[in-house]
C-alpha positions in Angstrom: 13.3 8.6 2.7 14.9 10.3 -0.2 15.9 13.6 0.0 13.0 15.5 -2.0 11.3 18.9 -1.3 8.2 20.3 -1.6 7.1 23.4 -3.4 4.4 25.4 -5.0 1.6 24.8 -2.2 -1.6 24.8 -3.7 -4.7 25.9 -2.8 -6.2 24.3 0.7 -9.2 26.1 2.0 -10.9 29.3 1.8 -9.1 30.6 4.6 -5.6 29.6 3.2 -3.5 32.2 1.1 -3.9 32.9 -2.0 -2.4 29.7 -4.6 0.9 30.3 -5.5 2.0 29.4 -9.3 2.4 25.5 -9.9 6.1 24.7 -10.0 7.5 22.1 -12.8 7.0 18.8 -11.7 9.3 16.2 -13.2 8.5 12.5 -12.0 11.0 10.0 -11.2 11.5 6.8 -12.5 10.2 4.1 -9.6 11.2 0.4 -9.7 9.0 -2.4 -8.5 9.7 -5.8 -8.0 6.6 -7.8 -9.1 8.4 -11.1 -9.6 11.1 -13.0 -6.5 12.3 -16.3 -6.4 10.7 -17.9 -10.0 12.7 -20.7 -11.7 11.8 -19.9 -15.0 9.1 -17.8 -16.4 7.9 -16.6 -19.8 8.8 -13.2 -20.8 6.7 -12.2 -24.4 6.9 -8.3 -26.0 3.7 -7.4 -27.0 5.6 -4.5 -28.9 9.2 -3.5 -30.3 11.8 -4.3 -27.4 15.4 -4.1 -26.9 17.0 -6.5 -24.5 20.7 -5.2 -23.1 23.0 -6.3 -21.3 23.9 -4.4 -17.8 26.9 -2.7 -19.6 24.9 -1.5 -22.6 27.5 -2.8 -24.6 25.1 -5.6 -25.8 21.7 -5.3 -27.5 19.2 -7.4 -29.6 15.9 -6.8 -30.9 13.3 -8.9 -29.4 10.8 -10.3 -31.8 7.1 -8.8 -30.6 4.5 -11.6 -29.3 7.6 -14.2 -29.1 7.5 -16.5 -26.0 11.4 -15.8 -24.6 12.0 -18.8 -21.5 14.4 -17.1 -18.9 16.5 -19.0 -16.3 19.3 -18.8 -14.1 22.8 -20.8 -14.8 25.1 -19.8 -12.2 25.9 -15.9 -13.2 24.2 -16.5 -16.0 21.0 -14.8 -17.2 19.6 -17.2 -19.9 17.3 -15.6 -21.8 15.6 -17.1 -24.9 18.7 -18.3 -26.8 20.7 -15.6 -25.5 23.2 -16.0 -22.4 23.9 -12.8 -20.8 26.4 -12.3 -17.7 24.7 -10.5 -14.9 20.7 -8.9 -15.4 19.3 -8.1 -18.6 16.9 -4.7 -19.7 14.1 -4.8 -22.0 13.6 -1.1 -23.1 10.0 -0.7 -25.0 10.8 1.6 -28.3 7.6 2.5 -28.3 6.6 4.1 -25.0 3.1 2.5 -25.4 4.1 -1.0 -25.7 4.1 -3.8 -23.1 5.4 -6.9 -22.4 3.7 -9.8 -20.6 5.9 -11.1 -18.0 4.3 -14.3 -15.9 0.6 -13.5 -15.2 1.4 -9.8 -15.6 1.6 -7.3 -18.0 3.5 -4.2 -17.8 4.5 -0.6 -19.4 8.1 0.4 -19.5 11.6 -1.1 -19.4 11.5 -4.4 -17.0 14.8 -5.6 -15.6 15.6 -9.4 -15.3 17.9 -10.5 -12.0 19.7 -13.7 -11.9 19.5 -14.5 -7.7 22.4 -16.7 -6.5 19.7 -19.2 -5.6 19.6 -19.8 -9.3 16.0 -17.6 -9.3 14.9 -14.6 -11.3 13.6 -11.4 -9.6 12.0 -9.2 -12.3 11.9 -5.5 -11.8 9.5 -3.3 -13.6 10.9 0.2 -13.9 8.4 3.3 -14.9 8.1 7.0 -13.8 5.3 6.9 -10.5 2.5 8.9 -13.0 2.6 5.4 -15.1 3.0 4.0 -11.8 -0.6 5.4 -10.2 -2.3 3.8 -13.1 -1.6 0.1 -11.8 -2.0 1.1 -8.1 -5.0 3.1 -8.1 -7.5 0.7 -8.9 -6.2 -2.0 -7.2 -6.3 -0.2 -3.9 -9.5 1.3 -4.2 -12.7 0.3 -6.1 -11.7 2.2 -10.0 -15.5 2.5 -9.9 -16.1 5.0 -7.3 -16.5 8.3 -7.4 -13.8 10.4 -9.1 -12.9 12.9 -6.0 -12.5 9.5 -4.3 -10.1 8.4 -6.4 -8.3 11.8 -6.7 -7.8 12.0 -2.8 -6.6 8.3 -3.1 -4.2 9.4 -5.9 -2.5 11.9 -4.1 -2.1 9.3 -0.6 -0.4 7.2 -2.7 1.7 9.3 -4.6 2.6 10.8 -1.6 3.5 6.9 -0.1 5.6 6.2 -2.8 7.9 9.2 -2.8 7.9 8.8 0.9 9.1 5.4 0.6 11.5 5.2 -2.6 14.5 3.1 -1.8 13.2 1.1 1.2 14.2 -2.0 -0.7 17.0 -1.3 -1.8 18.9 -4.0 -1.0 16.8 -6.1 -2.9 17.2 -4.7 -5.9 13.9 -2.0 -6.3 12.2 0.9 -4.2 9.1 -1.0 -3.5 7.1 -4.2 -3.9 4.2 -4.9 -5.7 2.3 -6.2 -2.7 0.6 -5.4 0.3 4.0 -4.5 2.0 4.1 -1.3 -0.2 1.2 -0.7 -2.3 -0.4 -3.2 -4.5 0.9 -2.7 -8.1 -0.5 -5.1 -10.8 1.1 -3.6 -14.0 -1.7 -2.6 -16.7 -5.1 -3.3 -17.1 -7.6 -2.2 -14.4 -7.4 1.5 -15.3 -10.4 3.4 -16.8 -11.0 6.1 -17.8 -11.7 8.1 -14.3 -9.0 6.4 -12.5 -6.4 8.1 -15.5 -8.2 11.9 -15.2 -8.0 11.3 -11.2 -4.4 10.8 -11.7 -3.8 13.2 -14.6 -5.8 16.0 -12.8 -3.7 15.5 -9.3 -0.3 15.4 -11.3 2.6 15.8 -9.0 0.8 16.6 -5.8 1.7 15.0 -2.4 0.9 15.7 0.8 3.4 17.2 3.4 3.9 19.1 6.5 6.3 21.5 7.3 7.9 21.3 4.1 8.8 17.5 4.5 6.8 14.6 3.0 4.1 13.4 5.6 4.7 9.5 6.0 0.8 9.0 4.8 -1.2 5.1 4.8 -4.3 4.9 4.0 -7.0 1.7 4.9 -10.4 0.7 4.0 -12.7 1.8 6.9 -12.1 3.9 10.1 -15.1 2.9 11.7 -15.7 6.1 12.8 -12.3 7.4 14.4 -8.9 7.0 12.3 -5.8 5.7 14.6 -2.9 7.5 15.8 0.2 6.7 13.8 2.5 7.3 17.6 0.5 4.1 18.8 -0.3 1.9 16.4 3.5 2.3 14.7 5.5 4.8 16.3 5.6 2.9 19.4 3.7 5.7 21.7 5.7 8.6 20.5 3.7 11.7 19.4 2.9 12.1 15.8 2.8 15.1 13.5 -0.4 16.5 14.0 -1.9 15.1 10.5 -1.3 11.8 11.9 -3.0 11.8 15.0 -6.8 10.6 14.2 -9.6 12.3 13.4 -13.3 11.7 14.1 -15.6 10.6 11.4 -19.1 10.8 10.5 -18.8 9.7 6.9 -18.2 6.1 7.4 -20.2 4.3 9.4 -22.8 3.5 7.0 -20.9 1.5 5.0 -20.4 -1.8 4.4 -17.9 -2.7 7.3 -19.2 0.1 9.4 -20.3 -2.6 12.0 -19.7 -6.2 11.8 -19.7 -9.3 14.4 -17.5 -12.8 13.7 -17.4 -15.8 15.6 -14.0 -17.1 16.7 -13.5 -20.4 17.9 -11.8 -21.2 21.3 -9.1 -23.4 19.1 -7.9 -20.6 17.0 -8.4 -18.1 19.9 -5.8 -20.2 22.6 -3.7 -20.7 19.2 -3.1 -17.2 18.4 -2.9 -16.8 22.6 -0.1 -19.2 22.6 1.6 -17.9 19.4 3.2 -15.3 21.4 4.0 -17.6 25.1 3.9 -20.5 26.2 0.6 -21.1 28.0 -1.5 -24.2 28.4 -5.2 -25.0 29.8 -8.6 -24.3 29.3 -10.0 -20.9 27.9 -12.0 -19.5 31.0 -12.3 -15.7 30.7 -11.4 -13.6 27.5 -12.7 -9.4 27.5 -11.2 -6.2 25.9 -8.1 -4.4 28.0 -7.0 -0.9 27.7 -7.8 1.6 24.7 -5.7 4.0 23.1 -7.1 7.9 22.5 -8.9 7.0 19.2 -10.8 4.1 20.8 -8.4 1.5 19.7 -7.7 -1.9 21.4 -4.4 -2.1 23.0 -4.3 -5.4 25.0 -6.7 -8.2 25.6 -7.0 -10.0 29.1 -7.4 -13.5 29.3 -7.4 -16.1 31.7 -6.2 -19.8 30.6 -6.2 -22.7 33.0 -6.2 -20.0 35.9 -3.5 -17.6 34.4 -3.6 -14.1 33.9 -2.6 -12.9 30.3 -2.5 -9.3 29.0 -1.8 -9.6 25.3 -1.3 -7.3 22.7 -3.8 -6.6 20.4 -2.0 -6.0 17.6 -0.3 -9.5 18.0 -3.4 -11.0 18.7 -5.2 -9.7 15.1 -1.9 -10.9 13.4 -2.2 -14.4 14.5 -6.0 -14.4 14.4 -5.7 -12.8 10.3 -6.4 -9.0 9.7 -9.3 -11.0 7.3 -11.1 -12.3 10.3 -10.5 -9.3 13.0 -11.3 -6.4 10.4 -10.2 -3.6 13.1 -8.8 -3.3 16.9 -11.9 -0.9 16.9 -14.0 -3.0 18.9 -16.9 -2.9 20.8 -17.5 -6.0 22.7 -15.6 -9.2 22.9 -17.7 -11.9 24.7 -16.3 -15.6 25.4 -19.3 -18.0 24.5 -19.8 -22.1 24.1 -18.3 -22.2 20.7 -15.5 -19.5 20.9 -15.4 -15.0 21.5 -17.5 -13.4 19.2 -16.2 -9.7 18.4 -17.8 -6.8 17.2 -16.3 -4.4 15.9 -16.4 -1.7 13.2 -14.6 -0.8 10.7 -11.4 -2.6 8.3 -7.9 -1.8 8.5 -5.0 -0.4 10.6 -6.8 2.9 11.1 -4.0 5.4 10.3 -4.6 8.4 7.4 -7.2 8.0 4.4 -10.6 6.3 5.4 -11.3 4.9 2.0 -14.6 4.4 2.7 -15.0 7.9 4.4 -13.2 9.5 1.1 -16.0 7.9 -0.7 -19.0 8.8 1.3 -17.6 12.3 0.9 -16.9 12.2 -2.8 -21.1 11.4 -2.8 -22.0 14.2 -0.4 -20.0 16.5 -3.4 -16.9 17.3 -1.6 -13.6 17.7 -3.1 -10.6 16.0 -2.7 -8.9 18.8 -1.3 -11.1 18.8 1.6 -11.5 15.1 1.4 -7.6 15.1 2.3 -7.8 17.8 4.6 -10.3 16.4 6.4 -7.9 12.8 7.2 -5.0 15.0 7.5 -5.6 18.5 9.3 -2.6 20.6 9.0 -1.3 18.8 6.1 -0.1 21.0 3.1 -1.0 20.4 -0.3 2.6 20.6 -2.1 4.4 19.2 -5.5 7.5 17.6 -5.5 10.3 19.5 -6.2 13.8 17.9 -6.7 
């Protein structure tokens, strides 16, 4: 985690202290890598562009709308007709224009890699307000309710400062996937997803003056999960991780739900993990953490006792199929174990869901954020 501090605490409740005066917030530049491993790919300006060389002692002016094909030859960046040693920077000269590169289009300068495996890794660089714009509405619906998106705003602000640098050695701070946050340039904005992020400028969550390591998911179903056991490998947590009952929740869409595995996929994602052979003969839920989560399964195949992990066992079985370790029943029947369950996700910090069912009942994303993360301070970065 970079070294960043937090000042300026804002407002939190009515029994907090009176706000202090907003400190100056100036964003950093983030860099994600939306592109890995492409042969060649089709770069067009959809405005005025520079491309440079990694020196800066090389420029050009792109032509706008212009298909440019890049490849790799050896060190070399080939890009359009130009041949560049080392990585390349397009630098907008109009702050507002983008450039398609792939299937995506972005805002801000975008840096080209050559790879030694004669591939292109394509970096988009932009400060994390711009940032938000392509997260927000891809990590939560940019049609609900605007407190909803402000509380989901801050959460991921907060996730990316947290996390700036963690791939480093790849080239960028973060990916443009699930492993990070999903990032897909410009586009799915509107107009409430920009005033969510405009109106929450700057402000992160943290806890005793450090940034809280904050994750977010789409449902609880009705209890979010301890960070110390789902990721922290049973150590305690900071208090604003530790889970939280909710009431908000459980009417939604994957409040409850029931799926069918078969026996097939069920002794496949049993023997993902040890070799075991035989017939499927007894399969039931094992031991619970504090917040109600599945820990282990118990299983009996071809007469042997297995305690697996959860966790493993929702890997192999896809996170699409077993929405949540939050489960109620697990029963073994003729055609495989059908769960239910309730909730979608991990578990750990923002119930999306929650946030939105609160946003309806008219409650603000301050409390909205205090509510997933008691103790938590409401803070802006401060370099």
């Amino acid at each position: 985690m970079p070294a960043l501090l937090l000042a300026a605490v804002l407002a939190w409740s009515a029994a907090a202290p009176a706000p202090q005066a907003r400190a100056a917030y100036n964003e950093r530049l983030i860099q994600i890598g939306v592109l890995h491993g492409v042969r060649r790919l089709i770069i067009k300006p959809e405005g005025r562009f520079t491309l440079r060389d990694a020196a800066g002692r090389w420029q050009e002016e792109l032509l706008p709308y212009k298909d440019y094909r890049v490849s790799v030859d050896g060190d070399d960046l080939i890009f359009g007709p130009f041949h560049l040693r080392g990585q390349a920077r397009l630098v907008p000269q109009d702050p507002q224009a983008t450039v398609l590169a792939g299937s995506g289009r972005y805002r801000g300068s975008l840096i080209v890699k050559p790879v030694a495996d004669d591939s292109v890794t394509v970096v988009a660089e932009m400060g994390v307000e711009e940032y938000l714009l392509g997260v927000v509405p891809r990590e939560m619906e940019p049609g609900w309710p605007r407190e909803a998106l402000k509380a989901q705003a801050v959460v991921a602000r907060t996730f990316a400062y947290h996390h700036l640098g963690k791939y480093r050695k790849s080239g960028f701070d973060l990916t443009s996937d699930t492993r990070s946050q999903v990032y897909g340039g410009v586009g799915a904005d509107n107009e409430a997803v920009r005033r969510a992020v405009a109106e929450t400028r700057g402000e992160v969550l943290g806890f005793k003056g450090e940034l809280l390591d904050v994750y977010y998911h789409a449902c609880c179903g009705g209890h979010t999960a301890d960070y110390g056991q789902v990721w922290g490998q049973g150590a305690t947590a900071p208090v604003p991780l530790r889970g939280v009952k909710d009431r908000y929740c459980a009417k939604s869409p994957l409040g409850r739900w029931r799926v069918l595995v078969s026996k097939a996929d069920v002794l496949a994602a049993l023997q993902s993990r040890r070799l075991v052979g035989g017939r499927l003969k007894s399969f039931r839920l094992g031991r619970r953490d504090g917040a109600g989560y599945l820990r282990t399964f118990l299983a009996d195949i071809g007469g042997e006792a297995v305690v697996v992990s959860a966790e493993a066992f929702r890997k192999a079985v896809g996170p699409t199929v077993l929405r949540s370790l939050r489960l109620r029943s697990a029963k073994l029947r003729r055609q495989g174990v059908e769960f239910e369950g309730a909730g979608s996700g991990h578990g750990v910090g923002l119930c999306q869901w929650g946030a939105r069912m609160q946003a309806d009942a008219g409650r603000g994303y301050e409390k909205i954020l205090q509510y997933y993360f008691p103790g938590s301070t409401l803070s802006v970065v401060d370099e």
